[in-house]
N, C-alpha and C positions, 0 to 999 in steps of 0.2 A: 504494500500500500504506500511506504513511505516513496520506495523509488517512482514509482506510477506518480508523487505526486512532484515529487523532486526534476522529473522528466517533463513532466509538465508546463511546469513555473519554468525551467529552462527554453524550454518551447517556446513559450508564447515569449519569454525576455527577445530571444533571439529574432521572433520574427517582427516583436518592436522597434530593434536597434534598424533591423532589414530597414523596414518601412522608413522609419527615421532619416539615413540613408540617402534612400531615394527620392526624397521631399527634397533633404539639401540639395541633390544634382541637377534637380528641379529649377531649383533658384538661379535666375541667371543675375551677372554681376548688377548691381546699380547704376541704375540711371536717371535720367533728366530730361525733362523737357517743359517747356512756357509754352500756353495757350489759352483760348479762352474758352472761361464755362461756359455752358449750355444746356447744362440741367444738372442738378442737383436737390439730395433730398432735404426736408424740413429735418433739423437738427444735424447736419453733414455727415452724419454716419451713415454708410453707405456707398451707391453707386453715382461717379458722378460723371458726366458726359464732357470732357474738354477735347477741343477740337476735332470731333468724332470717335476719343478713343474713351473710351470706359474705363475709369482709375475705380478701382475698390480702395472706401476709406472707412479705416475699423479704427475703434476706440485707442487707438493706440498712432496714430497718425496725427503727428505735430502740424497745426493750424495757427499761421501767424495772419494776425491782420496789420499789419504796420500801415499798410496803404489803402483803406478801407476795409469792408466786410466782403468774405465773397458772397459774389449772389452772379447769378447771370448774367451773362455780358463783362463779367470780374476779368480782367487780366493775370491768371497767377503763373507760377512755379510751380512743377511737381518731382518732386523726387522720392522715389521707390524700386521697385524693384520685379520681374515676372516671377511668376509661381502656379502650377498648374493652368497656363496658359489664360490666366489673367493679371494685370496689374495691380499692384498693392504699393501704394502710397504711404511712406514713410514722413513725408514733408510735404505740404503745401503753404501756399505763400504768394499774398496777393502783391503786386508788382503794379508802377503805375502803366496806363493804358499805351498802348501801341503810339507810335508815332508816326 
């Protein structure tokens, strides 16, 4: 019984680290880019639409407003990162408007 269970706990560690893993190979290096909002949710967590690309912003994504609020038509910065074939947002940051 004890090995059965000892095999077990072993098991499932091992195919945590797995998964673990291949999450990180997942992550491609950081990047950047400015554009403008387009949609975004009521309280910014969430998906938000800057210049047609879809940034994921979770409670853990620094939000500077130095240069206004973002809101639609907002000029910002986004820096983050891909991960399972979407964008996840580390930093955004509104920027003054285009010139």
């Amino acid at each position: 019984m004890k090995k059965a269970l000892i095999l077990s706990v072993s098991l499932m560690l091992s195919l945590s680290l797995a998964a673990g893993v291949g999450l990180a190979k997942d992550r491609s290096p950081g990047t950047k880019f400015k554009g403008t909002v387009q949609e975004l949710p009521a309280g910014y967590i969430g998906d938000w639409v800057i210049d047609g690309r879809i940034v994921q912003v979770t409670a853990n994504t620094k939000i500077e407003f130095e240069n206004g609020p973002a809101q639609v038509g907002s000029f910002v910065e986004v820096k983050g990162f891909r991960s399972e074939g979407r964008f996840i947002a580390t930093k955004i940051e509104t920027k003054r408007p285009r010139r």
